[in-house]
BAFI-3210 file (N, C-alpha, C; in Angstrom, 3 decimals, decimal comma, padded with zeros to 6 digits):
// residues 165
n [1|2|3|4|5|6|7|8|9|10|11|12|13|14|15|16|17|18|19|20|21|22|23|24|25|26|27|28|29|30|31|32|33|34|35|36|37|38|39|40|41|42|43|44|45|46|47|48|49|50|51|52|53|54|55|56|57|58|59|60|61|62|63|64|65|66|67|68|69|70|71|72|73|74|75|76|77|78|79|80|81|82|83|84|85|86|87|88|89|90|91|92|93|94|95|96|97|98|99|100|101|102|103|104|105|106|107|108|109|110|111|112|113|114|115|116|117|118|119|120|121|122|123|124|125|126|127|128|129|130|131|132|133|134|135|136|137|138|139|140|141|142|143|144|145|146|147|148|149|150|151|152|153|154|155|156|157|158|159|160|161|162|163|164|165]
n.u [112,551|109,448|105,914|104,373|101,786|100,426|099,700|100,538|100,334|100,897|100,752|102,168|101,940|104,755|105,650|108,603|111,530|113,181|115,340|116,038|113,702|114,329|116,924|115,980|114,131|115,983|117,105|117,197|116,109|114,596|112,870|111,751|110,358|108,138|108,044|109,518|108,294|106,280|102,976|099,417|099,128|101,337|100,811|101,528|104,358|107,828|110,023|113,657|116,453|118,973|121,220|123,898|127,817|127,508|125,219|122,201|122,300|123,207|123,427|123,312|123,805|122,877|119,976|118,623|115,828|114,528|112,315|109,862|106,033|102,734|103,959|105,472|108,468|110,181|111,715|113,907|115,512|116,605|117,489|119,365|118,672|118,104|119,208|118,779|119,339|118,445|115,650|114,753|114,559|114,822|114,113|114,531|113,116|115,359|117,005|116,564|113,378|110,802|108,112|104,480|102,156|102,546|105,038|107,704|109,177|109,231|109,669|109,804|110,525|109,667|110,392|109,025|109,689|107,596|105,145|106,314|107,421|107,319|106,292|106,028|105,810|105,236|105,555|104,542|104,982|104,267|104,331|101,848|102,299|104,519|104,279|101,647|099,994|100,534|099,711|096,780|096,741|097,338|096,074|093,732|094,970|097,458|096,793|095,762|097,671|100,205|099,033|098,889|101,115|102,443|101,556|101,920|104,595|104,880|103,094|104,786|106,820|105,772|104,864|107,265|108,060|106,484|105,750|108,253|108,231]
n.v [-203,812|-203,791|-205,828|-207,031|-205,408|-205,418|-206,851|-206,534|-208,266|-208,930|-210,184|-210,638|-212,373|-211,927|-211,572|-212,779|-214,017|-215,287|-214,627|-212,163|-210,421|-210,156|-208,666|-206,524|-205,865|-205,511|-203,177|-200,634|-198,268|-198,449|-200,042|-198,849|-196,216|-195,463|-193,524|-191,459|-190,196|-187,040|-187,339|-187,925|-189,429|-189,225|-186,272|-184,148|-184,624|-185,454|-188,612|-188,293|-191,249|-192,550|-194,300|-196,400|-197,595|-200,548|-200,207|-201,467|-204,093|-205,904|-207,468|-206,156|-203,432|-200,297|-198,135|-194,846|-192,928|-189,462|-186,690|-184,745|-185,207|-183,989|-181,434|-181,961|-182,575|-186,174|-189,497|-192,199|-195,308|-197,708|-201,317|-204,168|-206,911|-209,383|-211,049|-213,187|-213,673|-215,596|-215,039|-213,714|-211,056|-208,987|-206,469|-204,055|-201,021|-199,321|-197,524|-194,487|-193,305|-190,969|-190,998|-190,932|-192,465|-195,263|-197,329|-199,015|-200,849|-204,023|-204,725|-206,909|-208,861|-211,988|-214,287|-216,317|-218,830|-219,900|-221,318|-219,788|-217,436|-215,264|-215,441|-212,592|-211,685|-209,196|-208,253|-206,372|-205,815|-204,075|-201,703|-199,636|-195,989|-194,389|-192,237|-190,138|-188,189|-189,135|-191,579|-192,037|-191,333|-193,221|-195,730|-194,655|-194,295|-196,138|-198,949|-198,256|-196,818|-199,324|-200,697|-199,467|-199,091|-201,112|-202,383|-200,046|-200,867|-203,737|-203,004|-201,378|-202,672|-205,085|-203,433|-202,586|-204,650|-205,551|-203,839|-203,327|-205,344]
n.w [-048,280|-047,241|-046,001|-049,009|-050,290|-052,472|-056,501|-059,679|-062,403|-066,086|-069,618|-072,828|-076,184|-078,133|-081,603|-081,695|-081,222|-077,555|-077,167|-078,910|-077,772|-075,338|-075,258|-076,215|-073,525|-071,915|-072,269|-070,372|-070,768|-073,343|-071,945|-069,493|-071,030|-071,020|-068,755|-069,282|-071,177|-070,861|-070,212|-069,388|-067,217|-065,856|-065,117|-066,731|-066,122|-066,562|-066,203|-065,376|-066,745|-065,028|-065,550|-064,138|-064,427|-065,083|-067,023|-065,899|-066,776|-064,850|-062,086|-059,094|-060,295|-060,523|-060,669|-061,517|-061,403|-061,688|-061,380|-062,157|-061,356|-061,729|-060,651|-058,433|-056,764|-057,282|-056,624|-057,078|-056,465|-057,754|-057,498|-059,666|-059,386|-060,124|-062,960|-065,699|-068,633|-071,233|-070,063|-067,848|-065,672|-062,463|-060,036|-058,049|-055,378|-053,757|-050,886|-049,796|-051,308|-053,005|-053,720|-055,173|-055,471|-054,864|-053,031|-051,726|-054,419|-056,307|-059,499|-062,642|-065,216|-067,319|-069,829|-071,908|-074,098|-077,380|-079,520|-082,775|-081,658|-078,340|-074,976|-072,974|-070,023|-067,559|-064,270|-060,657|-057,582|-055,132|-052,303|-050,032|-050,403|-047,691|-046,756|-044,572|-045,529|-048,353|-048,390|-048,917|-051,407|-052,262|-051,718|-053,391|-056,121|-056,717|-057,551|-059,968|-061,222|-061,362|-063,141|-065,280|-065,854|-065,980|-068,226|-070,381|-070,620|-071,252|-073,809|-075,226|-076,057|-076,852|-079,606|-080,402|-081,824|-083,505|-084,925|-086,138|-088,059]
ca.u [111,165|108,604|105,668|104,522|100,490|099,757|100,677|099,991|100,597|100,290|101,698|101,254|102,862|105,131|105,936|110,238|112,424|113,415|116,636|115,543|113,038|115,663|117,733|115,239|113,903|117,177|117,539|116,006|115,722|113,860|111,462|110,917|110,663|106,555|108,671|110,366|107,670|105,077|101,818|098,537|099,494|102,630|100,687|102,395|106,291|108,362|111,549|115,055|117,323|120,180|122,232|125,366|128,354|126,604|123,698|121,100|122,484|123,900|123,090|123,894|123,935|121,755|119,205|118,015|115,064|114,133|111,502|108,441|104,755|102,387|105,035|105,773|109,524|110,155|112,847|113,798|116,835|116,648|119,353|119,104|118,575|117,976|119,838|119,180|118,969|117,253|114,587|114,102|115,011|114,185|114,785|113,568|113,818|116,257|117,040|115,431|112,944|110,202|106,840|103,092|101,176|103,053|105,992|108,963|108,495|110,121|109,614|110,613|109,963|109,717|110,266|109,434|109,416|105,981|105,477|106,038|107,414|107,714|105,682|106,236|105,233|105,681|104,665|105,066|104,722|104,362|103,709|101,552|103,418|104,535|103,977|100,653|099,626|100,721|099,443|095,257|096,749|098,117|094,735|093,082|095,381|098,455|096,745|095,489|099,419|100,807|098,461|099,481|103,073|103,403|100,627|103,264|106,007|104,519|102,581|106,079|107,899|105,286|104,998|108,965|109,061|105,313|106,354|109,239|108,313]
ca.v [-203,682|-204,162|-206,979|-206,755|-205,652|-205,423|-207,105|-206,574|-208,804|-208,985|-210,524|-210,699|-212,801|-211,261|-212,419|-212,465|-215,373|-215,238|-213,819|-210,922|-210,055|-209,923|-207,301|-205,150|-204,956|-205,765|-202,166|-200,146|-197,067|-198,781|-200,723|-197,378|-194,876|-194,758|-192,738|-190,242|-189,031|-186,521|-188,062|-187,464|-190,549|-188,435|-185,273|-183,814|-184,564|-187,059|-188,931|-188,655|-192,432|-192,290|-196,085|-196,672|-198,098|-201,547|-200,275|-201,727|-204,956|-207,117|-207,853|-204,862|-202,026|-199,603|-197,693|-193,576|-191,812|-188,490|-185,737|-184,574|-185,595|-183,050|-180,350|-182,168|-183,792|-187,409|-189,735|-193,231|-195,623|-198,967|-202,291|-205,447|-208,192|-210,844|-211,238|-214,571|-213,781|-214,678|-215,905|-212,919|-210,114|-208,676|-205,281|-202,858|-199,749|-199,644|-196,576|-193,301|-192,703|-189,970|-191,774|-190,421|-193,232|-196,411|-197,205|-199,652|-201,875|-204,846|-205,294|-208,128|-209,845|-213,135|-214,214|-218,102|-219,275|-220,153|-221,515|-218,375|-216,364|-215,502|-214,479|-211,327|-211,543|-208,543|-207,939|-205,297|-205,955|-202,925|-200,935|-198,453|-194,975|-194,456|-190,969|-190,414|-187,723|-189,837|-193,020|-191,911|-191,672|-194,750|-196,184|-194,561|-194,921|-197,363|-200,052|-197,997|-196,726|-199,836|-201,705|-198,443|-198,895|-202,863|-202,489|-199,350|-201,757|-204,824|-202,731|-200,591|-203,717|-205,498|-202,525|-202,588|-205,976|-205,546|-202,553|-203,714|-206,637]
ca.w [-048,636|-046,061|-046,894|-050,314|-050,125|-053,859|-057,220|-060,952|-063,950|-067,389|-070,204|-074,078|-077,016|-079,140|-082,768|-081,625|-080,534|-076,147|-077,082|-079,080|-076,775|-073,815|-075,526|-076,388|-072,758|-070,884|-072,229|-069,240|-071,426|-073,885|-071,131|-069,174|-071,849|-070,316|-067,935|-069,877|-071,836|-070,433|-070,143|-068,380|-066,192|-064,875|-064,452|-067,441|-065,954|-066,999|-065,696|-066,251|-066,206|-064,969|-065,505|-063,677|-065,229|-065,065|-067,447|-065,761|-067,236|-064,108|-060,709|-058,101|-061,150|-060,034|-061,830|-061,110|-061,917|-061,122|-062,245|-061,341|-061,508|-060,842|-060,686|-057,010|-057,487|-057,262|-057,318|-056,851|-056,914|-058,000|-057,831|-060,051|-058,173|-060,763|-064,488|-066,614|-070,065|-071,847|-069,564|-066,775|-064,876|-061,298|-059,790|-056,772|-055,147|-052,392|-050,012|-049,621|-052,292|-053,242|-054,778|-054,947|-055,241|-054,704|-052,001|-052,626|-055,050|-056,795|-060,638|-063,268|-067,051|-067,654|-071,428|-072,466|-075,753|-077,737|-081,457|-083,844|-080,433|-077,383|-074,164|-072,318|-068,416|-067,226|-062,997|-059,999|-056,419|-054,617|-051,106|-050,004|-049,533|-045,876|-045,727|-044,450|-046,978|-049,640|-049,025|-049,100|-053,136|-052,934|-052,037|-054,344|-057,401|-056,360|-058,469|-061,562|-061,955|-060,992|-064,063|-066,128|-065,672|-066,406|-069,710|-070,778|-070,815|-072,357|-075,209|-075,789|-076,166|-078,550|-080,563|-081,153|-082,289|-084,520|-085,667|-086,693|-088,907]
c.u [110,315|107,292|104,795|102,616|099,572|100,439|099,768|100,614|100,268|101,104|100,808|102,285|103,476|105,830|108,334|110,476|112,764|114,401|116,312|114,573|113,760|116,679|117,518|115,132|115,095|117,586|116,375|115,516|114,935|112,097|110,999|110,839|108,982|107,333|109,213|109,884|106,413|104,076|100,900|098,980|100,915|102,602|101,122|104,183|106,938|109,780|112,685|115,572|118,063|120,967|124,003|126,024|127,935|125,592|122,506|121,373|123,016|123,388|123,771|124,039|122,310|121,053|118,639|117,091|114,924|113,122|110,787|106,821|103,716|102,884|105,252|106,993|109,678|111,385|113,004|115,309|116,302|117,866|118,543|119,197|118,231|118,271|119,918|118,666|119,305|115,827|114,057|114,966|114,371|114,868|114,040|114,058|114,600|116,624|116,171|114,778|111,585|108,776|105,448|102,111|101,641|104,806|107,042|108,123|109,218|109,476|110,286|109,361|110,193|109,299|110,001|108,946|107,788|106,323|105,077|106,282|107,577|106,535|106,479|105,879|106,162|104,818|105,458|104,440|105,008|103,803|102,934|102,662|103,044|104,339|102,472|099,773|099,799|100,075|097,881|095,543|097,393|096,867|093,746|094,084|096,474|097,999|096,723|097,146|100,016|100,663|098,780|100,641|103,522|102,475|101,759|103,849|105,286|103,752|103,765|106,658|107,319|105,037|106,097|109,127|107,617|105,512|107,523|109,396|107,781]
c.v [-204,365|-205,257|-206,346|-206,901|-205,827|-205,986|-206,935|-207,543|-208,863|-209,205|-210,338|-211,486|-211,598|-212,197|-212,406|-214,359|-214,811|-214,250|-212,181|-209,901|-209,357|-208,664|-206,098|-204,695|-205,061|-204,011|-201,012|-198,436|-196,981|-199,244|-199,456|-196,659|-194,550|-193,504|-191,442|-188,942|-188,284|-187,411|-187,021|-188,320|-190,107|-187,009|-184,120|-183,519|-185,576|-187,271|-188,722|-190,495|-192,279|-194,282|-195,885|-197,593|-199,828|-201,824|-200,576|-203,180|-206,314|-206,641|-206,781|-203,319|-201,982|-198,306|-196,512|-193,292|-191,139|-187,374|-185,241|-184,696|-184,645|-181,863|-180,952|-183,391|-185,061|-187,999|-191,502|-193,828|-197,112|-200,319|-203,312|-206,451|-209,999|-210,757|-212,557|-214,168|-215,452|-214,738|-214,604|-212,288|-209,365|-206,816|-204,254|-201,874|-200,342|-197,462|-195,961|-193,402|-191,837|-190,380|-191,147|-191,488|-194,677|-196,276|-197,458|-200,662|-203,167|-205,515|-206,047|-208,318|-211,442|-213,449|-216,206|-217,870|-219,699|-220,592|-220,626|-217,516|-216,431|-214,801|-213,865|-211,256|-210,249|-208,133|-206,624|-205,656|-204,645|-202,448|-200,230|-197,209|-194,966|-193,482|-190,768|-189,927|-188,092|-191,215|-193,490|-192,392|-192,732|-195,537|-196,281|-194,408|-195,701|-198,155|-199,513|-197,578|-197,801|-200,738|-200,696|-198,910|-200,075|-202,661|-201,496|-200,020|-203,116|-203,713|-201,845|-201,792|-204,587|-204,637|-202,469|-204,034|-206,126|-204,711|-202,563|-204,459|-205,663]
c.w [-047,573|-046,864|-048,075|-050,239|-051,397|-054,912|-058,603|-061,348|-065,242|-068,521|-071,831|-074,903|-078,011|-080,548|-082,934|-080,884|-078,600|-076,229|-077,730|-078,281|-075,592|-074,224|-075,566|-074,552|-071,760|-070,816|-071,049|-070,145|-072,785|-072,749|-070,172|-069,903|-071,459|-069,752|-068,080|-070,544|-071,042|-071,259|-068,942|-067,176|-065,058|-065,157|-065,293|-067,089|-066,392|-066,037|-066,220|-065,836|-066,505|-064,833|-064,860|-064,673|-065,999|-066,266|-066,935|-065,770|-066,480|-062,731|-059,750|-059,050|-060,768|-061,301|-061,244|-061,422|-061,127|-062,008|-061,232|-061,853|-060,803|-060,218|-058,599|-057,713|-056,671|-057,938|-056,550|-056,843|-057,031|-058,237|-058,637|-059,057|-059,234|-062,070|-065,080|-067,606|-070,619|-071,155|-068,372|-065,866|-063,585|-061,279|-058,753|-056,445|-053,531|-051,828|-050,157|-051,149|-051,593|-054,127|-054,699|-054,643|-055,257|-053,731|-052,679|-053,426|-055,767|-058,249|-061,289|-064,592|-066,875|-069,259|-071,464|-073,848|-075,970|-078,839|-081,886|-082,920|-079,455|-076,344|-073,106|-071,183|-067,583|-065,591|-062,168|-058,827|-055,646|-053,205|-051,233|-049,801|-048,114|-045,360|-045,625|-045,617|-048,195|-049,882|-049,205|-050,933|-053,500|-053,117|-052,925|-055,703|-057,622|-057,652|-060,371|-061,804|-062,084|-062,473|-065,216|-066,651|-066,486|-067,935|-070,616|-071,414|-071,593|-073,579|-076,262|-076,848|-077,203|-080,028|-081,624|-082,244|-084,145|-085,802|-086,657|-088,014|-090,212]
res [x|x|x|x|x|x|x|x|x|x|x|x|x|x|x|x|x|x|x|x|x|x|x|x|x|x|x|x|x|x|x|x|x|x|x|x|x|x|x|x|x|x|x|x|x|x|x|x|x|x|x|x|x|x|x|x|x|x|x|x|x|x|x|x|x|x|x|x|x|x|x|x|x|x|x|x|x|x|x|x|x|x|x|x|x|x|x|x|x|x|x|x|x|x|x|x|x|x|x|x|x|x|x|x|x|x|x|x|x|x|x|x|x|x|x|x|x|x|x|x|x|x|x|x|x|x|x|x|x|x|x|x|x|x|x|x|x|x|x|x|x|x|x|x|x|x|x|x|x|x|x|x|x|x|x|x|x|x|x|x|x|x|x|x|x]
***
């Protein structure tokens, strides 16, 4: 990953213990499912995830998506790079990928405890795209996907646990 020109964050409490928390999103097909479903935000396409034997769940298991956004296809590969449950997870893209409006990137959670819960820090450090025609739409919407993407995933993930109770 080349240097890192943009970053979101955003976090929220949820009414769960660290550990419960961590299971839910340790599951990458729970914490991307933004991804899966058509949306306006992906143009009406969605992703497939593909998990290696790994799951998602340890350090060097790698993580697929592919689809298309905008009926233009797209695809990505991602490795873990950081596993401490219950406390936080890392993860980026690595080789060739296929992006519209954001490059490589390197996402992660951070869970700490709270009284009555836990908080949710969920961020994304990200590139511009490198191809030229791609990276005017990085400019102009890089950040709004990028603040899309991580809000997604934290409001999924408090939902599950709200929802739940």
């Amino acid at each position: 990953m080349s240097k890192i020109l943009r970053h979101y964050e955003d976090s929220t409490f949820i009414p769960a213990s660290q550990s419960e928390i961590f299971v839910y999103v340790d599951d990458h097909k729970n914490f991307s499912s933004h991804m899966s479903k058509s949306s306006w935000m992906m143009g009406g396409g969605r992703m497939d995830v593909k998990l290696d034997e790994g799951s998602g769940k340890k350090v060097g298991s790698h993580i697929k998506l592919s689809g298309k956004v905008f009926g233009i296809k797209i695809y990505l590969d991602e490795i873990i790079t950081t596993h401490e449950p219950p406390k936080r997870k890392e993860w980026q893209t690595v080789g060739s990928l296929r992006l519209l409006v954001i490059g490589n990137y390197r996402m992660g959670f951070e869970i700490s405890p709270e009284s009555q819960g836990s908080r949710l820090k969920v961020f994304i450090d990200y590139d511009m795209p490198t191809l030229l025609y791609t990276r005017w739409l990085g400019y102009l919407f890089g950040g709004i996907y990028a603040k899309w993407c991580v809000q997604q995933m934290i409001k999924g993930s408090r939902n599950h646990f709200v929802t739940k109770k």
